[in-house]
ChimeraX commands (.cxc) that place a marker at each C-alpha (Angstrom):
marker #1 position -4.58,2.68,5.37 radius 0.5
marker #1 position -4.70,1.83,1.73 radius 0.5
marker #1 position -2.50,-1.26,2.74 radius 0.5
marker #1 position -5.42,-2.33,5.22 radius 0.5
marker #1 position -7.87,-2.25,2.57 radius 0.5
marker #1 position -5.81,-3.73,-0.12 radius 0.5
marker #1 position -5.23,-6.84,2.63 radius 0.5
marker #1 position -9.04,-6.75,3.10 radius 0.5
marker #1 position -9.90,-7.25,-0.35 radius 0.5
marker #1 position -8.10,-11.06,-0.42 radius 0.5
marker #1 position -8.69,-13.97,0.22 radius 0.5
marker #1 position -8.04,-15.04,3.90 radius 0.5
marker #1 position -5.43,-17.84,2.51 radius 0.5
marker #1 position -3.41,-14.92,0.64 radius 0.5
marker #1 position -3.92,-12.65,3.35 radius 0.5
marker #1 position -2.25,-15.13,5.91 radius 0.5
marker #1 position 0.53,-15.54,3.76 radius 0.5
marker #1 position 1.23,-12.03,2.95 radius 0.5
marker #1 position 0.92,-10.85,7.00 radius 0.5
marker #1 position 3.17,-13.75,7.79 radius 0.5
marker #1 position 5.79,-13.20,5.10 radius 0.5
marker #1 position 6.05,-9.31,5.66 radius 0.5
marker #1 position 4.63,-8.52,9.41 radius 0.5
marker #1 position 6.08,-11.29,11.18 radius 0.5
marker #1 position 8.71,-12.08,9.15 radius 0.5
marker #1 position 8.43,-15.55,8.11 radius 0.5
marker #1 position 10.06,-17.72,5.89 radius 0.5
marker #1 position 7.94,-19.51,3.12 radius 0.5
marker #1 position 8.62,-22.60,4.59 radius 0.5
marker #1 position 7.51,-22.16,7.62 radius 0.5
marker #1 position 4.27,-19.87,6.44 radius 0.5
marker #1 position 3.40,-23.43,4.83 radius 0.5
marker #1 position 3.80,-25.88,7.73 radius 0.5
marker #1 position 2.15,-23.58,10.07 radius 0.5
marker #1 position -1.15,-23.01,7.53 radius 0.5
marker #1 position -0.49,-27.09,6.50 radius 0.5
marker #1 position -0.34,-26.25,3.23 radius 0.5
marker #1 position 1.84,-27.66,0.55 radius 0.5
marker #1 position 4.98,-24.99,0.07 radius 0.5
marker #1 position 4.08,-24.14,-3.40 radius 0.5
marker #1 position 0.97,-23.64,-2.51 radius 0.5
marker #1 position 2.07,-21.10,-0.10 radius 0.5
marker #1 position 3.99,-19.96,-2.56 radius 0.5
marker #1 position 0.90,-19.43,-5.28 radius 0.5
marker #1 position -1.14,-17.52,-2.47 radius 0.5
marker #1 position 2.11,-15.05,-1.94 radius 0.5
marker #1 position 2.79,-14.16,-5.51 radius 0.5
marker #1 position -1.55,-13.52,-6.17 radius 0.5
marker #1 position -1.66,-11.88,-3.48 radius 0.5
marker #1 position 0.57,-9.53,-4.41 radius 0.5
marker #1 position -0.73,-9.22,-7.87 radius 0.5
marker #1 position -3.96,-8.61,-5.90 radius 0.5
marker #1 position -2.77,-5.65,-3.90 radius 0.5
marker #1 position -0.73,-4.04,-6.68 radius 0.5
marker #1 position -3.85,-4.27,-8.83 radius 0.5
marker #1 position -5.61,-2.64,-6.13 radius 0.5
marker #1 position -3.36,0.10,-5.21 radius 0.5
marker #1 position -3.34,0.67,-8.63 radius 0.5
marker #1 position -6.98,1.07,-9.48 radius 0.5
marker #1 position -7.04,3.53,-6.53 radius 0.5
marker #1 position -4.85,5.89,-7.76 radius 0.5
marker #1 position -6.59,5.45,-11.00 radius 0.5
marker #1 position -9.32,6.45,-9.14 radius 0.5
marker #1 position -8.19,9.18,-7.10 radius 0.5
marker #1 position -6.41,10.92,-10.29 radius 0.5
marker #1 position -9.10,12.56,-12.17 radius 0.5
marker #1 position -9.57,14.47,-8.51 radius 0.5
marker #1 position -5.67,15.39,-8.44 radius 0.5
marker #1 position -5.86,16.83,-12.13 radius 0.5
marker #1 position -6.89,20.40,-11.57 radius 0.5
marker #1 position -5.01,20.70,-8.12 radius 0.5
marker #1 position -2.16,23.08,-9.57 radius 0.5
marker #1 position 1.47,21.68,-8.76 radius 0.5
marker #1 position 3.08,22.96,-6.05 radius 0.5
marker #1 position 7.18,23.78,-6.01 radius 0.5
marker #1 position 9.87,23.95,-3.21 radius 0.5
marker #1 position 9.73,27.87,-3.85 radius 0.5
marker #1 position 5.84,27.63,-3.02 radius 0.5
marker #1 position 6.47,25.87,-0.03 radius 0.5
marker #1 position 9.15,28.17,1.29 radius 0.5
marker #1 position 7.32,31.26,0.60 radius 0.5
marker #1 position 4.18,29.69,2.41 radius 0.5
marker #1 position 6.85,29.07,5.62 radius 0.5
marker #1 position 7.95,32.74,5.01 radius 0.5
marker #1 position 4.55,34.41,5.39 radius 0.5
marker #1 position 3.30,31.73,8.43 radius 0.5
marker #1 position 6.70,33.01,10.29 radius 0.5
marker #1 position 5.57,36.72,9.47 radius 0.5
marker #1 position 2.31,36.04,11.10 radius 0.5
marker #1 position 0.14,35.88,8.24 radius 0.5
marker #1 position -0.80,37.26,4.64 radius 0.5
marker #1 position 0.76,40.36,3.96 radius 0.5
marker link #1:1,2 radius 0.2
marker link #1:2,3 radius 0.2
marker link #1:3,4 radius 0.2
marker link #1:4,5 radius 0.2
marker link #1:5,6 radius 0.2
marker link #1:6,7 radius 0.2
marker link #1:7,8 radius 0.2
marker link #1:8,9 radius 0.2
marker link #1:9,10 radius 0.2
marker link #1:10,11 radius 0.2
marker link #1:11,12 radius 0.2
marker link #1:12,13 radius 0.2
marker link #1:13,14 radius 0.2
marker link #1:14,15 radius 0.2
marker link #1:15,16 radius 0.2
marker link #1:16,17 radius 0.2
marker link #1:17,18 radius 0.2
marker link #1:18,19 radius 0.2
marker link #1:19,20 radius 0.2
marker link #1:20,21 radius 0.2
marker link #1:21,22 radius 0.2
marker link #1:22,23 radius 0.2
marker link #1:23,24 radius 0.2
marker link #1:24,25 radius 0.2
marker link #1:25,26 radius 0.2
marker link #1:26,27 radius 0.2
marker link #1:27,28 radius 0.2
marker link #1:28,29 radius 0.2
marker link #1:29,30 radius 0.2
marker link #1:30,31 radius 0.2
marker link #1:31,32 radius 0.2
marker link #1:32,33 radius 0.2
marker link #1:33,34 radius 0.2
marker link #1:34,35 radius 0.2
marker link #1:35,36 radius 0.2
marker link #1:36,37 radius 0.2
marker link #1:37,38 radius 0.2
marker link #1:38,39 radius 0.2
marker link #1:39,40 radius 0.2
marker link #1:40,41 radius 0.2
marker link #1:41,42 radius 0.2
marker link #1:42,43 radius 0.2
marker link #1:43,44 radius 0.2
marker link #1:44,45 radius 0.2
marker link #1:45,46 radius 0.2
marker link #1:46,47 radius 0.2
marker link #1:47,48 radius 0.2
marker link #1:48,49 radius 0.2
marker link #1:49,50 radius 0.2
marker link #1:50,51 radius 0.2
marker link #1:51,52 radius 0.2
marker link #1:52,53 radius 0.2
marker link #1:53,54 radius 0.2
marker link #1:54,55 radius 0.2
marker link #1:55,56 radius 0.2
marker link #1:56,57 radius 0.2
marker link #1:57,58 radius 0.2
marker link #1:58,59 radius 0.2
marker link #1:59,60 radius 0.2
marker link #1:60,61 radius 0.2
marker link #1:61,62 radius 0.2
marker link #1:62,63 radius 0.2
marker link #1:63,64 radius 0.2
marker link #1:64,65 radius 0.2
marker link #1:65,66 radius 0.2
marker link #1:66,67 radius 0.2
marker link #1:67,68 radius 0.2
marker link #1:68,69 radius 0.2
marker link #1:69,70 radius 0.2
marker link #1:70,71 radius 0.2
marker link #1:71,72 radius 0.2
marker link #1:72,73 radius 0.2
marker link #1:73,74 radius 0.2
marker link #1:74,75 radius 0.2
marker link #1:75,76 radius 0.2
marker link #1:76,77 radius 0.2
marker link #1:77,78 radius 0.2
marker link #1:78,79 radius 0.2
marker link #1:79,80 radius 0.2
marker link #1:80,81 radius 0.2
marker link #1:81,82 radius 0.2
marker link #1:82,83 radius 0.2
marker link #1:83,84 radius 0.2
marker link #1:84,85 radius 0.2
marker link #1:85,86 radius 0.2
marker link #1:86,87 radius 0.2
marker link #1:87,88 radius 0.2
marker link #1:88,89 radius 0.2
marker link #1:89,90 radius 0.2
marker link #1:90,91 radius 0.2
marker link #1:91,92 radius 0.2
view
């Protein structure tokens, strides 16, 4: 979902190339000869656009932090004794 929105955010010439390189699976040099675009071209719109989703990604969960902060850390014993009292049938 965050991908989706990261994709949304670029241009449609970075978003083609990014899609094709990493959905379909093509090679750079065919990415540019199907958009008729000069390879390093191609090239330029692959490596911004995936400064541009990075950057995005990372703003975020720059974003979303401050609301993660007082959520208190939960450990593997936490987790097990949550799966203990569920299989009891409840709080006890």
């Amino acid at each position: 979902l965050l991908v989706h929105a990261a994709l949304k955010s670029l241009t449609p010439a970075q978003r083609a190339v990014l899609v094709l390189t990493y959905e379909e699976g093509y090679a750079l040099k065919e990415i540019a000869r199907s958009l008729q675009m000069p390879m390093g071209t191609a090239a330029s719109h692959l490596a911004r656009g995936r400064l541009a989703v990075a950057s995005f990604i990372q703003g975020t969960k720059e974003i979303s932090a401050p609301l993660n902060k007082n959520r208190p850390e939960l450990t593997v014993e936490d987790i097990e004794d949550a799966e203990l009292v569920e299989e009891k049938g409840g709080d006890q």
